[in-house]
N, CA, C and O of each residue as an XYZ file, in Angstrom:
476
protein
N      11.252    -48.374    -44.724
C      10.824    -48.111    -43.366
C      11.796    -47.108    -42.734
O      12.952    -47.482    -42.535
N      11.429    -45.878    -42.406
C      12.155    -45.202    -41.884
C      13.033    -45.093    -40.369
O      12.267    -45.124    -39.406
N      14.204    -44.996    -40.081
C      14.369    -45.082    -38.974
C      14.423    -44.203    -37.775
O      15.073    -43.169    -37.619
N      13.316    -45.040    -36.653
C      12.874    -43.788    -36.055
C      13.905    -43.392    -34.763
O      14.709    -44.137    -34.201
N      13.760    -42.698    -34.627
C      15.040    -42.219    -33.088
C      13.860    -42.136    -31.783
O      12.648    -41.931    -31.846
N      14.506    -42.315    -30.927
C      14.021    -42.459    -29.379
C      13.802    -41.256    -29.156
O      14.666    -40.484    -29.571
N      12.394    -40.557    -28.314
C      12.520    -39.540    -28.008
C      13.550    -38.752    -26.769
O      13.963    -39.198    -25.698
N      13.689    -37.819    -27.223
C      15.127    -36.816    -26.407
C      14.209    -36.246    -24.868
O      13.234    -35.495    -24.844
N      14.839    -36.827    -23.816
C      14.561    -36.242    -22.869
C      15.899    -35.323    -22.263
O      17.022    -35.530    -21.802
N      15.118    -34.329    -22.543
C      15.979    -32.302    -22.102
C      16.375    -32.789    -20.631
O      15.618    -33.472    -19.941
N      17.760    -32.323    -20.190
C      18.011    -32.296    -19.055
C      16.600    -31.151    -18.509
O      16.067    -30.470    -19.385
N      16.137    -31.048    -17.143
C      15.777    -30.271    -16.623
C      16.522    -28.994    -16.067
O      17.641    -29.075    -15.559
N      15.844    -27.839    -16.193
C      16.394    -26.537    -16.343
C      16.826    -26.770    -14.734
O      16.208    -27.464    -13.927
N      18.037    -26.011    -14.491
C      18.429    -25.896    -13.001
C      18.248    -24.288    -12.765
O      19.169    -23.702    -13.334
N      17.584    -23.621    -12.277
C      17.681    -22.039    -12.345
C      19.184    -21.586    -11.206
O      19.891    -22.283    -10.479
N      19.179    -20.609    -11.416
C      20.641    -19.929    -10.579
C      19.813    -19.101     -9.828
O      18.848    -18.533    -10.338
N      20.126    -18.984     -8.613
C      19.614    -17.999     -7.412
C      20.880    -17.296     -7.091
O      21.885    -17.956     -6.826
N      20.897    -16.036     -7.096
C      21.646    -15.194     -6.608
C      21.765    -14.559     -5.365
O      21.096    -13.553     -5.128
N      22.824    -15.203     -4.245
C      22.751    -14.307     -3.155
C      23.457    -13.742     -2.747
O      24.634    -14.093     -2.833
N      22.990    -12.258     -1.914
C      24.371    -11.588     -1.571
C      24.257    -11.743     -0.058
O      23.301    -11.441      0.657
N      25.363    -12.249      0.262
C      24.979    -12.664      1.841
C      25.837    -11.417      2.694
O      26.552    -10.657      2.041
N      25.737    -11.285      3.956
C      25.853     -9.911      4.942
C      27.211     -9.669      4.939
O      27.577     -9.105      5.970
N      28.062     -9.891      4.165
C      29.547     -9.863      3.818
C      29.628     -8.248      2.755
O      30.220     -7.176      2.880
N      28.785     -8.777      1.843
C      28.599     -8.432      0.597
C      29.238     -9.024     -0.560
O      29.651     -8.458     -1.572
N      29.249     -9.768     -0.373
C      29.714    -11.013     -1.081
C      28.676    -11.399     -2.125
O      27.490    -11.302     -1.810
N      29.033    -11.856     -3.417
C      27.737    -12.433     -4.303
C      27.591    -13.775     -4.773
O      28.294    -13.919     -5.773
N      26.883    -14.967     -4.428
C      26.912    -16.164     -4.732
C      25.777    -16.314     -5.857
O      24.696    -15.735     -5.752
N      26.137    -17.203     -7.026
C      25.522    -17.759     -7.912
C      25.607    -19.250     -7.923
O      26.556    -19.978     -8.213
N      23.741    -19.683     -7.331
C      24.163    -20.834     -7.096
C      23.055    -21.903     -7.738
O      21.936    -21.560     -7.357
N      22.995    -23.184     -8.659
C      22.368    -23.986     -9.370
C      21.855    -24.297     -8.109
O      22.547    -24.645     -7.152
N      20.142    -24.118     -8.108
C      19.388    -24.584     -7.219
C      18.112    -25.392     -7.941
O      17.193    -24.687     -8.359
N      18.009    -26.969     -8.119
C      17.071    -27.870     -8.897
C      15.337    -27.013     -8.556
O      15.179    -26.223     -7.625
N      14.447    -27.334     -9.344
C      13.265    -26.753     -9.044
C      12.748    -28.092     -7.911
O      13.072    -29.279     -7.869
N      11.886    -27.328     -7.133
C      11.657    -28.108     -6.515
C      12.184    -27.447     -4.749
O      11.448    -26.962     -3.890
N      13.420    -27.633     -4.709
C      14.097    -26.978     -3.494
C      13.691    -26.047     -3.254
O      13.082    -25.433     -4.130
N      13.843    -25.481     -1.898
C      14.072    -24.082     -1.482
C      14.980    -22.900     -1.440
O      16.166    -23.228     -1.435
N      14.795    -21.843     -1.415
C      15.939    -21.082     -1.820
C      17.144    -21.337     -0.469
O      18.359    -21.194     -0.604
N      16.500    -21.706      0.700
C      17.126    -21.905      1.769
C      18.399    -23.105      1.781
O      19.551    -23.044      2.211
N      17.538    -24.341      1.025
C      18.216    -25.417      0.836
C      19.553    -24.905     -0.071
O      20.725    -25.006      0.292
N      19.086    -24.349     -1.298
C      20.374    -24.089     -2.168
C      21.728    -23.129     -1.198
O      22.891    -23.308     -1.557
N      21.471    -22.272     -0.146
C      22.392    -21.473      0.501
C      22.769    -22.361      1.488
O      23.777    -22.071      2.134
N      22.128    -23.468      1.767
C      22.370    -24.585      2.834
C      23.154    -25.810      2.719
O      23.725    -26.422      3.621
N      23.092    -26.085      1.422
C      23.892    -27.141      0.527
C      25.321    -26.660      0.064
O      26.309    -27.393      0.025
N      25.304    -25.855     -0.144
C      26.199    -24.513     -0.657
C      27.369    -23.752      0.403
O      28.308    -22.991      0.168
N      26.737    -24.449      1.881
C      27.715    -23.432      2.800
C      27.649    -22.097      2.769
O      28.595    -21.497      3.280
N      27.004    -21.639      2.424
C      26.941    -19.937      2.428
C      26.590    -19.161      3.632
O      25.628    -19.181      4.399
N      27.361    -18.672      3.576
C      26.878    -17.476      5.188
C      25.799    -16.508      5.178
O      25.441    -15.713      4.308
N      25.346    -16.765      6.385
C      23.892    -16.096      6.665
C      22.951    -16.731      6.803
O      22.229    -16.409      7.746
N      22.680    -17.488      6.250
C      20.719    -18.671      6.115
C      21.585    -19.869      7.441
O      22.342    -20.788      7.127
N      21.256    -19.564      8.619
C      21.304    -20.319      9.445
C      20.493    -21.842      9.432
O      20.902    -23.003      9.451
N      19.576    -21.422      9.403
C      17.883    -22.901      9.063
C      18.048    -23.414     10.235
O      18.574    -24.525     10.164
N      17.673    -22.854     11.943
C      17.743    -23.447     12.809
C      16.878    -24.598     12.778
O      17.235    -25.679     13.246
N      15.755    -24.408     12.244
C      14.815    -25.248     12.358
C      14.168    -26.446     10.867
O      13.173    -27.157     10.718
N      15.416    -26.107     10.010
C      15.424    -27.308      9.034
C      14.475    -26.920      7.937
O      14.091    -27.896      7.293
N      13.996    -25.782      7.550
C      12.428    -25.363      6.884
C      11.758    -25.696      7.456
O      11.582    -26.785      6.908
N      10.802    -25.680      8.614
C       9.966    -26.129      8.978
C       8.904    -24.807      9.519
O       7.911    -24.904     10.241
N       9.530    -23.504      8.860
C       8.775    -22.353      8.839
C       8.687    -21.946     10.499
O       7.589    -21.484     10.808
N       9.493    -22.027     11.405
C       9.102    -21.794     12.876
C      10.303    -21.022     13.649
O      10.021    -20.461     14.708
N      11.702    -20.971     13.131
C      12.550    -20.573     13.198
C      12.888    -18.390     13.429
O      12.864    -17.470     14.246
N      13.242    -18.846     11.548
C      12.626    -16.931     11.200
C      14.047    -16.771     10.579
O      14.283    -15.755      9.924
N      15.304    -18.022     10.808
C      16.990    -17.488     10.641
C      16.963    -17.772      9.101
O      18.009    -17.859      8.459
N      16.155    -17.863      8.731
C      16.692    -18.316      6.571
C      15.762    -16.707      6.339
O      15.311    -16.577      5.201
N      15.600    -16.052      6.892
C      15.448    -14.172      6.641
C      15.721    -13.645      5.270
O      16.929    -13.676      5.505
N      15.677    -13.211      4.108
C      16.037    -12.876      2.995
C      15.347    -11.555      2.613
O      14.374    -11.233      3.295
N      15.585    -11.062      1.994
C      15.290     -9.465      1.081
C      15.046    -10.611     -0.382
O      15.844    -11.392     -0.899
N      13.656    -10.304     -0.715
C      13.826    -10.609     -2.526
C      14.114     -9.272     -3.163
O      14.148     -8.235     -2.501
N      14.305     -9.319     -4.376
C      14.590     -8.461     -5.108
C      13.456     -8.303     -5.836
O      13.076     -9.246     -6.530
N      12.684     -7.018     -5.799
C      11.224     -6.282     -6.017
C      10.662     -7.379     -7.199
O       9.624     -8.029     -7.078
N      11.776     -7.447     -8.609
C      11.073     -8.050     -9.574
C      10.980     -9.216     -9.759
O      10.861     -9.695    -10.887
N      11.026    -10.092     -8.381
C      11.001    -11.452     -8.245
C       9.655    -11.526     -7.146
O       9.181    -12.625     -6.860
N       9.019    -10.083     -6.487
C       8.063    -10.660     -5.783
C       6.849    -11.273     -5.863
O       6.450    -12.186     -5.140
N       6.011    -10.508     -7.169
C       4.827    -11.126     -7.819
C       5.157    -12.804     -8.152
O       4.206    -13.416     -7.665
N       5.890    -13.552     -8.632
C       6.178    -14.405     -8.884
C       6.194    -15.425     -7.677
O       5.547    -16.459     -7.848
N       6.860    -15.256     -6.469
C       7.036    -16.081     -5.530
C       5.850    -15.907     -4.865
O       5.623    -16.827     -4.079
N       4.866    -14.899     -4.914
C       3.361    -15.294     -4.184
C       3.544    -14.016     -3.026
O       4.421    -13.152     -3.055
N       2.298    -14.185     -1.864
C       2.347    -13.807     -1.238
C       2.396    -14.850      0.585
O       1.569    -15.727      0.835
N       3.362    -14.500      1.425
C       3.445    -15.307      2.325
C       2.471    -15.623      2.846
O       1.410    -15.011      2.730
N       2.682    -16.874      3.676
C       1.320    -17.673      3.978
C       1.422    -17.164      5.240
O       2.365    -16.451      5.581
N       0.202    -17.587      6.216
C       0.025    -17.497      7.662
C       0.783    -17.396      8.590
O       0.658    -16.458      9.377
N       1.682    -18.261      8.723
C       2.563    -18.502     10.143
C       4.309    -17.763      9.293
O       5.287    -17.247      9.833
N       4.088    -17.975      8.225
C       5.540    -17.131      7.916
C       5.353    -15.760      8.136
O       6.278    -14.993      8.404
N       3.942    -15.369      8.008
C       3.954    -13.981      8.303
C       3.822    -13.245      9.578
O       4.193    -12.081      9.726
N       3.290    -13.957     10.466
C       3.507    -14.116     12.061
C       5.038    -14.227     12.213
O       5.317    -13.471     13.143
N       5.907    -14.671     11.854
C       7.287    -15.005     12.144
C       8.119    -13.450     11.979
O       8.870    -12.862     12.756
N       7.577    -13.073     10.510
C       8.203    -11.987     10.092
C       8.507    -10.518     10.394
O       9.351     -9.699     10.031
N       6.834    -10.554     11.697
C       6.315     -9.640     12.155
C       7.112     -9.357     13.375
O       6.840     -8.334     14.003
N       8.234    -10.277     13.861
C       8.967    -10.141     14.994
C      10.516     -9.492     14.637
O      11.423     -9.086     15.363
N      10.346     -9.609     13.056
C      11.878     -9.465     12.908
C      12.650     -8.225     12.410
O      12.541     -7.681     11.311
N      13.512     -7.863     13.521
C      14.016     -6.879     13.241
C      14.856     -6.610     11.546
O      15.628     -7.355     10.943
N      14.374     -5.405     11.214
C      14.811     -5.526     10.072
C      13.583     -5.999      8.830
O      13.677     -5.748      7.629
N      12.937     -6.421      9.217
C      11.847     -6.797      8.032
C      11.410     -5.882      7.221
O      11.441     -4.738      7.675
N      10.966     -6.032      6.043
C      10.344     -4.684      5.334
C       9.022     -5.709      4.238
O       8.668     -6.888      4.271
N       8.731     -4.841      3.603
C       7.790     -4.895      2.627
C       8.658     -6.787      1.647
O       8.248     -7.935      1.479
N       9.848     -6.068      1.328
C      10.617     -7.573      0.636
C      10.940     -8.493      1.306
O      11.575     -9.344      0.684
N      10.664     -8.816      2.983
C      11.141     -9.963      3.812
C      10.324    -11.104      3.275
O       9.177    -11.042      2.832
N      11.354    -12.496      3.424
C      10.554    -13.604      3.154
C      11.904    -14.471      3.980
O      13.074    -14.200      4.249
N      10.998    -15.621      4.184
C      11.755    -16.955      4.666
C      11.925    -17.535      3.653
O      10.971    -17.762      2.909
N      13.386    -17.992      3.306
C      14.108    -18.796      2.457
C      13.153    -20.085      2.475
O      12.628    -20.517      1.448
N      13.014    -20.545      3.494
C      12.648    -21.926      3.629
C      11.243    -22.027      3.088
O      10.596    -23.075      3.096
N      10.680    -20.520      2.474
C       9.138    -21.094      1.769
C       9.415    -20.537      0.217
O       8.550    -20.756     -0.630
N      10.199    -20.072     -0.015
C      10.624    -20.077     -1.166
C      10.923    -21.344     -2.007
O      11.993    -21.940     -1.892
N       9.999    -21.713     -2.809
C      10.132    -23.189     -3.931
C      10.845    -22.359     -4.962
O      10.689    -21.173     -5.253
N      11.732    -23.340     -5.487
C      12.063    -22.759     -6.775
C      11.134    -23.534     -7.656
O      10.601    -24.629     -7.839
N      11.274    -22.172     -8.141
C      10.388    -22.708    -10.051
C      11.344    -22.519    -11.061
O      12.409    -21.982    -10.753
N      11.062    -23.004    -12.650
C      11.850    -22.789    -13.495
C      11.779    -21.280    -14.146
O      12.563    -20.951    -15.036
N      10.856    -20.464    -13.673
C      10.475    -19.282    -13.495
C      11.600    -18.192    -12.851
O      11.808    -17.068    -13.309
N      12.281    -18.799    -11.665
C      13.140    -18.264    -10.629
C      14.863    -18.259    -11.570
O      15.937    -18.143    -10.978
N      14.784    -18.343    -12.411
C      16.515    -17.964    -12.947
C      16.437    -16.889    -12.680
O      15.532    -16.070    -12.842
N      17.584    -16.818    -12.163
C      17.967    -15.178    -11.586
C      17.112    -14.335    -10.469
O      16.726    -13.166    -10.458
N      16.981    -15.394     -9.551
C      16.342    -15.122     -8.743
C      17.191    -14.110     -7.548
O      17.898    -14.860     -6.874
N      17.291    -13.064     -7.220
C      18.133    -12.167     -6.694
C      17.569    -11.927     -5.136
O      16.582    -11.199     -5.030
N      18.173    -12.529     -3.871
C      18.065    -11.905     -2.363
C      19.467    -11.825     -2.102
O      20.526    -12.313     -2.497
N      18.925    -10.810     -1.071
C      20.103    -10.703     -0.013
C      19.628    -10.984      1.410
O      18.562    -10.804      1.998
N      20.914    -11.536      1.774
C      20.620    -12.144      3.244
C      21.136    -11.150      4.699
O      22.269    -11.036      5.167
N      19.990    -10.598      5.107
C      20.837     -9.772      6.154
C      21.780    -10.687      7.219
O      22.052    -11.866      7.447
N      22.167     -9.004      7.834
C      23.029     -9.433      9.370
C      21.890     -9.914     10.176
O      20.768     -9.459      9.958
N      22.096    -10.818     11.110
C      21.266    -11.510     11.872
C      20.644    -12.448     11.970
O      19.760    -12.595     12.814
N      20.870    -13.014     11.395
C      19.706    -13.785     11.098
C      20.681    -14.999     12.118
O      21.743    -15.470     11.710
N      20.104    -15.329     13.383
C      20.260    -17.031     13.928
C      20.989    -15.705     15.455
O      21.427    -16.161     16.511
């Protein structure tokens, strides 16, 4: 009778989000899937992603630049984030709110920068 082994459960992948916050400073930071990119710069202490309003998409201070080859991937913004965005100085074509950013296991090396201003 052969002896069988227990199946191996894989830690789950943690992806790294990369931010350069309005310093110019560069943080590499283990953010679980699931979270927001906001949460990981929020957990983290990092300067810039204010989150006046906790993610709750109403704010506008978790402000980010993605990096072009991360945009197809994260989607296109929904309704009221894009109303938000439309006020903010500084916005461009790459603006997004941290706080609707999910990480996926997709997102390793997920690259923003966080402007001046934001809060």
């Amino acid at each position: 009778m052969a002896h069988e082994h227990p199946p191996r459960f894989e830690e789950p992948a943690i992806p790294q989000v990369i931010y350069t916050v309005p310093d110019g400073s560069v943080h590499v930071v283990d953010v679980p899937v699931g979270q927001s990119v906001m949460d990981g710069s929020v957990r983290n202490n990092l300067p810039g992603i204010v989150a006046e309003c906790g993610g709750s998409c109403s704010c506008a201070t978790c402000h980010v630049h993605v990096d072009d080859e991360f945009a197809d991937l994260l989607g296109e913004p929904g309704d009221e984030e894009t109303d938000l965005l439309e006020f903010l100085d500084g916005a461009d074509r790459r603006s997004r709110l941290s706080c609707q950013l999910v990480v996926t296991e997709q997102c390793e090396g997920l690259r923003v920068c966080v402007p001046e201003g934001n809060g």
